[in-house]
N, C-alpha and C positions, 0 to 999 in steps of 0.2 A: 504494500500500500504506500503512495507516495507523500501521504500524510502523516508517517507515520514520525515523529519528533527520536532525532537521534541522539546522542548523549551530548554533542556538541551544541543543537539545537539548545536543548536543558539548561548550559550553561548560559549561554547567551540572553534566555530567556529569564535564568535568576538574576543576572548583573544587569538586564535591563531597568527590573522590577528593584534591585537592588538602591541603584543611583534615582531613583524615581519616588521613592516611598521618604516619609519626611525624618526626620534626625528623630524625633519619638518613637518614631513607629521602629528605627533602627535599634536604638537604645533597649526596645521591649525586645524584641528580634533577640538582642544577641544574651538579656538577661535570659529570656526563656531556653537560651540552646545552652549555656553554662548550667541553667540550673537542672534540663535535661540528662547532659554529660554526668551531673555531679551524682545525679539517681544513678543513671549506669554503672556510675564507677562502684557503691555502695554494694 
């Protein structure tokens, strides 16, 4: 299928969304994946 989003697509398509989303919504972003990490790590 030629729709089908390849792993390069993926990236591009989170550093779009990345540079785009406001310095809050970053800030929460990357508190939620450390505090994600920090369960896994447990």
């Amino acid at each position: 299928m030629s729709t089908k989003l390849t792993y390069g697509n993926l990236i591009r398509i989170d550093w779009y969304f990345y540079r785009n989303i406001s310095k809050f919504e970053k800030i929460g972003m990357i508190v939620y994946l450390l505090a994600n990490r920090s369960s896994f790590q447990s």
